[in-house]
PyMOL commands that place a pseudoatom at each C-alpha (Angstrom):
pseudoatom trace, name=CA, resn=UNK, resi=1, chain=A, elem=C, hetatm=0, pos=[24.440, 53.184, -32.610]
pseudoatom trace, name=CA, resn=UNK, resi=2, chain=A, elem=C, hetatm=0, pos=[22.664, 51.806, -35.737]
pseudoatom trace, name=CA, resn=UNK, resi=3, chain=A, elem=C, hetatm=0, pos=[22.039, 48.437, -33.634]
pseudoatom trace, name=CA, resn=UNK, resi=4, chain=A, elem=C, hetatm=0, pos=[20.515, 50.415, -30.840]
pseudoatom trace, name=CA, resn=UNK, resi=5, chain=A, elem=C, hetatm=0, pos=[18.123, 52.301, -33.122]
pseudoatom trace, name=CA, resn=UNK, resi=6, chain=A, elem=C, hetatm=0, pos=[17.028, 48.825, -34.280]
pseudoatom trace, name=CA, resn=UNK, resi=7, chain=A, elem=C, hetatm=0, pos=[16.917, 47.079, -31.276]
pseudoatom trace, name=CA, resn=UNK, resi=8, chain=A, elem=C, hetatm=0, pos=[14.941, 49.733, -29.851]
pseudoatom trace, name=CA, resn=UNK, resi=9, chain=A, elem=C, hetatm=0, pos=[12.415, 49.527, -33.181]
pseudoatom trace, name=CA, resn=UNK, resi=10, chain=A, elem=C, hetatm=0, pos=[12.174, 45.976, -32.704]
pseudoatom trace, name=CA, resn=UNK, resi=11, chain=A, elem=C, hetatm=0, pos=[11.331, 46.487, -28.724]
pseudoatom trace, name=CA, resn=UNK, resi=12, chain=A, elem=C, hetatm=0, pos=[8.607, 49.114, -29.636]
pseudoatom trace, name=CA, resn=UNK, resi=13, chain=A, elem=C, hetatm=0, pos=[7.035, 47.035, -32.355]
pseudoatom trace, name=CA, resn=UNK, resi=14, chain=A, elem=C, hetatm=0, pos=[6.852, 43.729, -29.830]
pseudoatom trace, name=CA, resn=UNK, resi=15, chain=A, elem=C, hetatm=0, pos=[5.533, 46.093, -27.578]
pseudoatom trace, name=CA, resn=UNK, resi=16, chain=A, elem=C, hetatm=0, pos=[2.691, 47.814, -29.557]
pseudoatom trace, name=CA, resn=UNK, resi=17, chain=A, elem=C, hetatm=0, pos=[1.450, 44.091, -30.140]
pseudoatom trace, name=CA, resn=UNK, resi=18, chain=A, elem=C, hetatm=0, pos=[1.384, 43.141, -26.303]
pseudoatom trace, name=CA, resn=UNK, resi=19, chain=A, elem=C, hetatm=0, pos=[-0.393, 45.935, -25.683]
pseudoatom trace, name=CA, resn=UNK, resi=20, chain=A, elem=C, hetatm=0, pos=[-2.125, 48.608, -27.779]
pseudoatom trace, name=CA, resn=UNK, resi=21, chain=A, elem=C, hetatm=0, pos=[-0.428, 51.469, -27.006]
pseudoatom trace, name=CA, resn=UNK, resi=22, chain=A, elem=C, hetatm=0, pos=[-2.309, 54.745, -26.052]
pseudoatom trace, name=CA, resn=UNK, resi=23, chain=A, elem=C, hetatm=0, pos=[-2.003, 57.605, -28.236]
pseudoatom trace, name=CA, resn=UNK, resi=24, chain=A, elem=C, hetatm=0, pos=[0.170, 58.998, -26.516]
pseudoatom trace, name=CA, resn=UNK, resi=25, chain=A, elem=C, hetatm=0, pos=[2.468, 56.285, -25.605]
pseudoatom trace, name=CA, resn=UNK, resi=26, chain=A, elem=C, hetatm=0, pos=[3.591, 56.153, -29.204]
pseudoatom trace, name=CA, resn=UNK, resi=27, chain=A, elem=C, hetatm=0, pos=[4.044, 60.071, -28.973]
pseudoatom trace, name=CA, resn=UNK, resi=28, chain=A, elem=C, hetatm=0, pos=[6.484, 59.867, -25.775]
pseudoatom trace, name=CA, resn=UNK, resi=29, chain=A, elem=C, hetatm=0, pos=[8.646, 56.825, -28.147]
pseudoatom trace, name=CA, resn=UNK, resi=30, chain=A, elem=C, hetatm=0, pos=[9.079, 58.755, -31.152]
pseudoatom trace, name=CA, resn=UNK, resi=31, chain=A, elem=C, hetatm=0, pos=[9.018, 61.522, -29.150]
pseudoatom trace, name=CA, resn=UNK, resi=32, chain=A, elem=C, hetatm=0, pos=[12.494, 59.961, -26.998]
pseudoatom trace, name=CA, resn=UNK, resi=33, chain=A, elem=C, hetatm=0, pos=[13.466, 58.481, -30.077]
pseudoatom trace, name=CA, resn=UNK, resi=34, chain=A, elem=C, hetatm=0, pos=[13.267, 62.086, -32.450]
pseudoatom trace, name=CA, resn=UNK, resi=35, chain=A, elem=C, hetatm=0, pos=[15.814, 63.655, -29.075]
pseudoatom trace, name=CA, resn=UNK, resi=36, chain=A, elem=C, hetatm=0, pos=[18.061, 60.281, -29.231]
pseudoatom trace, name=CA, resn=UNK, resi=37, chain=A, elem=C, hetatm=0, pos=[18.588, 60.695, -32.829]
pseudoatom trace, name=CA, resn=UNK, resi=38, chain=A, elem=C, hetatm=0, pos=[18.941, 64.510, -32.652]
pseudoatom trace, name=CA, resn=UNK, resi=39, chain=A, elem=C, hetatm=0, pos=[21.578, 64.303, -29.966]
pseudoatom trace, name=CA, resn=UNK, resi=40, chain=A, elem=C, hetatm=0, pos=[23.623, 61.667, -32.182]
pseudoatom trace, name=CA, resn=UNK, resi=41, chain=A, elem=C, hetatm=0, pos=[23.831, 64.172, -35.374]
pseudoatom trace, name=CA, resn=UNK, resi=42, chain=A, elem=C, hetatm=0, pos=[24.509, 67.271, -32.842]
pseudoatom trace, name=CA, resn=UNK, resi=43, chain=A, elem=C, hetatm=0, pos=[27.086, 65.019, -31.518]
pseudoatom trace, name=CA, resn=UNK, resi=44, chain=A, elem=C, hetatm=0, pos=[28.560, 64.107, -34.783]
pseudoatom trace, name=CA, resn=UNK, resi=45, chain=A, elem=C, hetatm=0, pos=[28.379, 67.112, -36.064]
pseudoatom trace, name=CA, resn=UNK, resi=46, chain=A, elem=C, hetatm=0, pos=[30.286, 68.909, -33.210]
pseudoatom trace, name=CA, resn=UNK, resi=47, chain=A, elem=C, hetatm=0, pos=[33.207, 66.341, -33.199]
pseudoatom trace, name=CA, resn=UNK, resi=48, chain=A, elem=C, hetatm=0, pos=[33.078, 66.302, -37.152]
pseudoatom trace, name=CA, resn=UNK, resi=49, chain=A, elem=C, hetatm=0, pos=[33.673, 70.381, -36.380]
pseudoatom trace, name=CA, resn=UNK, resi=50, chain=A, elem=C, hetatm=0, pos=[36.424, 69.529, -34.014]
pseudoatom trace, name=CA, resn=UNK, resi=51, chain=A, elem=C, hetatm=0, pos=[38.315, 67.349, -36.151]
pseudoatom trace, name=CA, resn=UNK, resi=52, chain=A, elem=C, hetatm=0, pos=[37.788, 69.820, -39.312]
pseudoatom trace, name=CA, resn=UNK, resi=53, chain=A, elem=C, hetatm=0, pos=[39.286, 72.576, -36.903]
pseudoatom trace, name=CA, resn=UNK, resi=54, chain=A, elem=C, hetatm=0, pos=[42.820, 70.480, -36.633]
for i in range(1, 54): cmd.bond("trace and resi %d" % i, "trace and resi %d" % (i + 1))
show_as sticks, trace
zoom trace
């Protein structure tokens, strides 16, 4: 997961130089990336809940 995160940070930074992102193009990425993160700690959380439980 940690390799995705920085593969995708690498992708958005070679892509801001390309081309200059609109406004809100960098809002939808950390926008996508904020949900991607949140879904991996509601994920972990929930199995770290299930395991706890056993």
């Amino acid at each position: 997961m940690e390799i995705g995160i920085n593969h995708l940070r690498r992708m958005a930074i070679t892509w801001q130089k390309r081309m200059n992102f609109e406004e809100w193009g960098s809002f939808l990425f950390y926008l996508i990336l904020f949900l991607l993160l949140f879904h991996f700690f509601l994920s972990c959380l929930i199995f770290g809940m299930r395991v706890s439980e056993d």
